[in-house]
C-alpha positions in Angstrom: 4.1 0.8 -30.8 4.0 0.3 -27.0 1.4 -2.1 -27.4 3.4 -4.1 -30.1 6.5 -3.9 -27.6 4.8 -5.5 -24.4 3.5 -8.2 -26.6 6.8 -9.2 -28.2 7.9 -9.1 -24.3 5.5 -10.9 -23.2 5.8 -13.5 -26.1 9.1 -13.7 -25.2 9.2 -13.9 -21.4 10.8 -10.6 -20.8 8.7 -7.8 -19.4 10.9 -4.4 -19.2 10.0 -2.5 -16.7 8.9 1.1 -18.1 12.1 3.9 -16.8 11.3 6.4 -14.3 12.5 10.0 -14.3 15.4 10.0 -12.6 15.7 9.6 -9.0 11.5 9.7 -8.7 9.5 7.1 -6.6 6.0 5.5 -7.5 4.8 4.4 -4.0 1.9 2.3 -4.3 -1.3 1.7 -1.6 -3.1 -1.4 -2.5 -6.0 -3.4 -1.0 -5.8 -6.5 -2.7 -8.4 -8.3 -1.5 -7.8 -11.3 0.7 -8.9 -15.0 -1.2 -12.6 -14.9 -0.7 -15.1 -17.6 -1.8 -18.0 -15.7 -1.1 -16.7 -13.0 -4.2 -17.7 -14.9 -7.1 -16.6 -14.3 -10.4 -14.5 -11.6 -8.4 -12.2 -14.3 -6.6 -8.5 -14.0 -6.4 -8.2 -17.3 -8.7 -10.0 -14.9 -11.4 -8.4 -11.7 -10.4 -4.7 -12.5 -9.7 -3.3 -12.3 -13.5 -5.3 -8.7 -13.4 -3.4 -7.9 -10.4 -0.2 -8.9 -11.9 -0.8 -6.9 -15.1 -1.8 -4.0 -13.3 1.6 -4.1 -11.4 3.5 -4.4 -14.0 2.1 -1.6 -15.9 2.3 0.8 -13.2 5.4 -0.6 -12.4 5.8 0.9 -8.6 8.8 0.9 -6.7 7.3 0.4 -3.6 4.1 -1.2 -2.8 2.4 -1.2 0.8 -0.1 -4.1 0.7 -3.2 -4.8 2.6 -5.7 -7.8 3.3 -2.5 -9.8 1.6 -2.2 -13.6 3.0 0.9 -15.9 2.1 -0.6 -17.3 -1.0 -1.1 -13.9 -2.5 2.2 -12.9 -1.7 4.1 -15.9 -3.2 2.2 -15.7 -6.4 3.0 -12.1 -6.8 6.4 -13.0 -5.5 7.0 -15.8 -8.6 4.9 -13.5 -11.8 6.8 -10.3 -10.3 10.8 -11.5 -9.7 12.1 -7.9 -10.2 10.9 -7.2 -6.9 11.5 -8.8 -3.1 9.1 -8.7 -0.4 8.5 -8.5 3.8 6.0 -9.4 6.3 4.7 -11.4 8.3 0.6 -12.0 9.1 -1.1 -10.3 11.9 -2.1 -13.3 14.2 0.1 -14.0 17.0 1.6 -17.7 14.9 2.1 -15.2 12.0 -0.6 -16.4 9.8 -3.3 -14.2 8.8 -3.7 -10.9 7.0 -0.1 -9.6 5.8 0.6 -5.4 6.3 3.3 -6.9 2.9 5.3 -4.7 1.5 6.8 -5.3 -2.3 9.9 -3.1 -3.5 11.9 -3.0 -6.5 15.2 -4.8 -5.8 17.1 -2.8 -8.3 16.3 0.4 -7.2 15.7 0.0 -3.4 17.5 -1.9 -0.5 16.1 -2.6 3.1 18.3 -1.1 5.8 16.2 -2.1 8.3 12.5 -3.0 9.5 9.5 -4.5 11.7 6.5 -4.4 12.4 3.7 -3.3 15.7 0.6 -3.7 16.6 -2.5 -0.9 17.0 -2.9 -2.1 20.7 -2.1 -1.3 24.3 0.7 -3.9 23.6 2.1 -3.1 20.4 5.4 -5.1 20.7 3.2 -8.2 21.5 2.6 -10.0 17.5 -1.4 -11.0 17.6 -2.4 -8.5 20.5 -6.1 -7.3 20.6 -7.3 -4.6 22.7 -9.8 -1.3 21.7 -12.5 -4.0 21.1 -10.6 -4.9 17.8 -12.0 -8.0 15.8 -9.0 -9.1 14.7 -5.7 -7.9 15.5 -4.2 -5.0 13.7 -0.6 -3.6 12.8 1.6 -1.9 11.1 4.7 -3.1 8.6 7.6 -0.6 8.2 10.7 -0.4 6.6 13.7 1.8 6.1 14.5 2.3 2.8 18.2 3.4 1.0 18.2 4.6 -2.6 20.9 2.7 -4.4 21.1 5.1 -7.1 22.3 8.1 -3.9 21.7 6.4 -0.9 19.1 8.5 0.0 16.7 6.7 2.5 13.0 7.1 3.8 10.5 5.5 6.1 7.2 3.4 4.3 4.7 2.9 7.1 1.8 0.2 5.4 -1.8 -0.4 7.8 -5.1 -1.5 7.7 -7.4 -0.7 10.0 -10.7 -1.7 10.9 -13.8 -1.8 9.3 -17.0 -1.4 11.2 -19.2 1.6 11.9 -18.8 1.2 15.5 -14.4 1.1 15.5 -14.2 4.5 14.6 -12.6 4.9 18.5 -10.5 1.9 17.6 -8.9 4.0 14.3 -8.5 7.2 16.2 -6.6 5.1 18.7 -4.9 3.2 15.5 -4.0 6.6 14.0 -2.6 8.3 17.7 -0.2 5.0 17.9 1.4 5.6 14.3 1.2 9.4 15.2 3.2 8.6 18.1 5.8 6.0 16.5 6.5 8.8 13.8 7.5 11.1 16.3 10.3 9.0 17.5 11.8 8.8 13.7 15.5 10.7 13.3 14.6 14.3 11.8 14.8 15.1 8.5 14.1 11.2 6.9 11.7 11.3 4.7 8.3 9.3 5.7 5.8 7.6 3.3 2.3 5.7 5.3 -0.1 3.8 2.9 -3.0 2.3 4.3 -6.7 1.3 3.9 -7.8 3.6 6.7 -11.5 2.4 6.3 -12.8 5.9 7.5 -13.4 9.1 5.8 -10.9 12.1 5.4 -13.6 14.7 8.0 -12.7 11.9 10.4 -10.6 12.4 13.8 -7.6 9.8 12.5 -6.8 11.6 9.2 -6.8 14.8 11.4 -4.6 12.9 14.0 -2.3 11.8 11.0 -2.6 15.2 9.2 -0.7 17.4 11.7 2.5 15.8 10.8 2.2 14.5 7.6 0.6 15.5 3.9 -2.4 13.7 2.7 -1.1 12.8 -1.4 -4.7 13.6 -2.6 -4.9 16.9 -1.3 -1.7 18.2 -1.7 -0.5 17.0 -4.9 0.7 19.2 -7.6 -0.7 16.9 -10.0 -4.2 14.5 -9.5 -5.5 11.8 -11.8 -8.1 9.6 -11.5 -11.2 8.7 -9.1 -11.0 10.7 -5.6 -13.1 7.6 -3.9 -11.5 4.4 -3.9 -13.7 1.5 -2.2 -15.8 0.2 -5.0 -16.8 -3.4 -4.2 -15.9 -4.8 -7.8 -18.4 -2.2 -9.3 -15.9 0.4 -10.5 -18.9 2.9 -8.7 -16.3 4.2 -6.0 -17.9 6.0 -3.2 -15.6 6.4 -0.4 -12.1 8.1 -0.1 -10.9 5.3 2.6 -7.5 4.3 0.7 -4.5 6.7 1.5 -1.1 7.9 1.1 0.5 10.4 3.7 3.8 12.0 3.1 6.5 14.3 5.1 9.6 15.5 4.0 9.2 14.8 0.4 8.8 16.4 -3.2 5.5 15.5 -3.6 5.0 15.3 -8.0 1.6 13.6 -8.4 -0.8 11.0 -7.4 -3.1 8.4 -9.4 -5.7 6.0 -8.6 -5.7 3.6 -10.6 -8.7 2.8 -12.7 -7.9 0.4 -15.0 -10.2 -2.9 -15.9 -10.0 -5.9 -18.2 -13.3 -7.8 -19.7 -15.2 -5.5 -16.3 -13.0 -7.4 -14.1 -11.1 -5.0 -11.6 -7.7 -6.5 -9.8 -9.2 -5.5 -6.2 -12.6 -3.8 -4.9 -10.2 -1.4 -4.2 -8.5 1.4 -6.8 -4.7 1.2 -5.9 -3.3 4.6 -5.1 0.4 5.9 -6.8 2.0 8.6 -5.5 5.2 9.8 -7.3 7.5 11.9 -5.6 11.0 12.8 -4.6 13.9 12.4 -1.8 15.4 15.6 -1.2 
């Protein structure tokens, strides 16, 4: 019957969005995979309608976005209109990777929000130090509830990739560690991020003496534990997560879903439901 119902809707140009419990929040991690030639039958040209479907099935209230660049956000922006968005790219003119973070406008409203970068500069849009390739940063946001006015924090990252920056992400994760700290008490915090290391690692550790990693503490786990799969669907490392302080934590998904073995990202998308209190 479902089935029958999303077709008529999408016959029809309406797509509902699918009712939460009340007052619960689907918070979403997702590497979406910046535009990339060199991906073959796996470029975003092919995979953008799968990333749209998979967004509107899972139908998160919040989504902290990695590798996203302009395009990718105004496409999503014009298939998805139930939802605004914020950012800007990582380079010092603004272009580049996005840290983009999608919300639902009916649910959600921005109080306030900005953005820093993992550097000995972090108010400085662009800066590089740590021997960073490419600048990195973080996109945050203070959200209200409309429903209660409830708020909380969403932290959204990406940091970097190689074998030899794992001093680079300890550093990345001590300068979120230390923004966090200077949050009012008692606001919830959400931080989604491709963290590109593995959870033994010194970051998560830095990260986990404040916050909850989703996967582990979670009444309630679905799905694959790994989450980097390189368009296989094989996943092998646990690099994509969702921390969380101050919150009813409910349950948390990656999502594994594929059309025609075509995947929306090389990355499972994380969804962790949970509650302000």
């Amino acid at each position: 019957m479902r089935r029958w119902f999303l077709l008529l809707a999408c016959l029809f140009g309406t797509m509902p969005w699918p009712t939460h419990a009340a007052d619960a929040l689907r918070i979403m991690s997702f590497n979406i995979r910046l535009p990339a030639e060199s991906d073959g039958v796996d470029y975003w040209e092919t995979r953008k309608p799968l990333a749209v479907k998979m967004l509107r099935e899972q139908a998160p209230d919040v989504v902290g976005l990695q590798e996203l660049v302009k395009s990718q956000a105004d496409y999503l922006a014009h298939e998805l209109p139930a939802y605004a968005w914020f950012g800007r790219g990582r380079n010092a003119d603004g272009g580049g990777e996005h840290m983009g973070v999608f919300y639902r406008k009916d649910r959600l409203k921005v109080i306030e929000s900005g953005d820093f970068w993992l550097s000995d500069t972090p108010d400085v849009p662009g800066s590089i130090t740590w021997n960073h390739l490419y600048p990195r940063m973080v996109t945050w946001a203070l959200f209200e509830q409309r429903s209660d006015g409830k708020r909380f924090y969403l932290f959204n990252t990406h940091l970097p990739y190689r074998e030899q920056d794992e001093a680079a992400r300890v550093k990345g994760a001590q300068a979120i560690a230390r923004r966090l700290a200077t949050l009012p008490a008692g606001v919830p915090v959400v931080l989604t991020g491709d963290f590109n290391t593995a959870p033994d690692s010194e970051a998560h550790a830095l990260l986990a003496r404040t916050l909850q990693d989703a996967w582990t503490t979670a009444p309630r786990v679905e799905g694959s534990e790994a989450t980097f799969h390189g368009f296989t669907g094989n996943a092998d490392k646990r690099i994509d997560w969702i921390f969380v302080r101050g919150v009813q934590l409910e349950s948390i998904t990656s999502v594994t879903t594929r059309w025609n073995n075509r995947y929306p990202s090389d990355h499972f998308p994380l969804v962790a439901t949970l509650r302000l209190p």
